[in-house]
N, C-alpha and C positions, 0 to 999 in steps of 0.2 A: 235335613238329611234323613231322618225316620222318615220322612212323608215319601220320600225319592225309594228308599227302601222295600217300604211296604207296596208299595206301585210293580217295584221288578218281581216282587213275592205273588200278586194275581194274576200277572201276563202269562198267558200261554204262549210255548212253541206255535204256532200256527199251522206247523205240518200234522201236529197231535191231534190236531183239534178238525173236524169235518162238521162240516157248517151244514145246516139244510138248503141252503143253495147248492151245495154240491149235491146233493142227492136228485135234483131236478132235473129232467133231462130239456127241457127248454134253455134252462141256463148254460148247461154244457154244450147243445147246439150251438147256442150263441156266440158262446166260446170260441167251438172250432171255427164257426164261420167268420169270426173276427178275426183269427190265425189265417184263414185259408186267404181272406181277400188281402189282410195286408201281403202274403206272398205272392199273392195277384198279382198286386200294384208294384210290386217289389222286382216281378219277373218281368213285366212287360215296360217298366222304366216311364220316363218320363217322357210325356207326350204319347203314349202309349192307349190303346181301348180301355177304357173302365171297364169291371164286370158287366154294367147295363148296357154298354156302345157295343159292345163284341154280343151279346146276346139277343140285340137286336139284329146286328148286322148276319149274324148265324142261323135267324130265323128267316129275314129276307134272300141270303144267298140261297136257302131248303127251301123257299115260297115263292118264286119269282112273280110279281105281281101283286101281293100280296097288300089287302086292304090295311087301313093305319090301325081301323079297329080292330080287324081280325089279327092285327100283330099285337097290340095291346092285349086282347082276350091271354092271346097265347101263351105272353109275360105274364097276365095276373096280375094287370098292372091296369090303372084311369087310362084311358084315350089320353087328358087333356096331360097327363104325366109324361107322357109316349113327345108330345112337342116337343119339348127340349130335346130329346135321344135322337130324334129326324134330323132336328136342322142342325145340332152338330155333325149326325154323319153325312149331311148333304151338301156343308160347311166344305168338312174334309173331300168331300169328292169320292165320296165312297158311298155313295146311294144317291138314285135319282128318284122324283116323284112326278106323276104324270095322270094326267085323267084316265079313268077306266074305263074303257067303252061302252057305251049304255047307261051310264052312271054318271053325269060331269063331280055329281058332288064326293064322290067317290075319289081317295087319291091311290092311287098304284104304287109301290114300293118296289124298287130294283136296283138288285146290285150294280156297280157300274163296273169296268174290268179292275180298277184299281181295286173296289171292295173286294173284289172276289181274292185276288194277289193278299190284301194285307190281310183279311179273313182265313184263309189257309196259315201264312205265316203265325200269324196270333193263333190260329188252334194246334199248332206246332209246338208252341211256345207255352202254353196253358196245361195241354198233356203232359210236360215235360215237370211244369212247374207241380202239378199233380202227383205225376207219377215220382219227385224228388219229396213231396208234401205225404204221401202216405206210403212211404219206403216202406216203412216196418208193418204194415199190413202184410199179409197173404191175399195170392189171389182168392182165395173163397172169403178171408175178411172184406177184402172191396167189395163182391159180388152181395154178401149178404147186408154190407152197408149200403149199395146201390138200391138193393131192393127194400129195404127197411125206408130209405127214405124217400122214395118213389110210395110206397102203402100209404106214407103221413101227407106225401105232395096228393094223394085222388083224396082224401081227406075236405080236401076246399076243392067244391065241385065247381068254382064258377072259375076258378081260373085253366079249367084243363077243355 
């Protein structure tokens, strides 16, 4: 029983206590963005765009034509990573791939009219889920967090 005692005598409240993890702002990043996607996932339900599917699909419907690699570049993401995100959305029938003229080894990226339909929808849906995710901002808080984290995104030159 002293042993049990002396145990709840060391324990800190945890709200007292700030950790150097909180003081990092990578980790807090992290944070939000684990908040943010699971409301993602949360918003757009089951069978729904992942963050990657809707991000690629959002760069092909603004690219029409759009090389596999030049969409990888774009993401900041491997080409060979980019495979899986194609042929699920070419799975779903929400992107076609096609030879680029002058290029055979070259593949073309295109929305197809369904992408285009559930790509509006989902960026509907995303907004909403956003704009219900950082209610308590002010608009110059969004603006000054958009642009803060756009400065860290040109930060890694090869993904932009």
């Amino acid at each position: 029983m002293a042993l049990h005692a002396a145990a709840k005598q060391t324990e800190t409240d945890p709200t007292e206590v700030v950790p150097d993890l909180e003081t990092l702002i990578g980790y807090n990043m992290k944070r939000a963005y684990v908040a943010i996607q699971k409301d993602f996932r949360a918003a757009l339900g089951e069978g729904g765009l992942s963050p990657r599917t809707f991000s690629a699909l959002s760069l092909v419907v603004a690219h029409p034509d759009i090389s596999q690699s030049s969409l990888a570049r774009m993401l900041g993401i491997e080409r060979s990573g980019l495979v899986a995100i194609i042929d699920e959305l070419e799975h779903r029938k929400l992107l076609t791939r096609s030879v680029m003229p002058g290029d055979r080894r070259i593949q073309a990226l295109m929305a197809t009219p369904d992408g285009r339909v559930v790509y509006h929808d989902t960026l509907a849906t995303v907004q909403a889920h956003e704009d219900r995710l950082l209610a308590d901002l002010t608009a110059a808080e969004k603006e000054t967090l958009m642009q803060l984290l756009k400065k860290i995104r040109l930060t890694d030159r090869e993904s932009t």
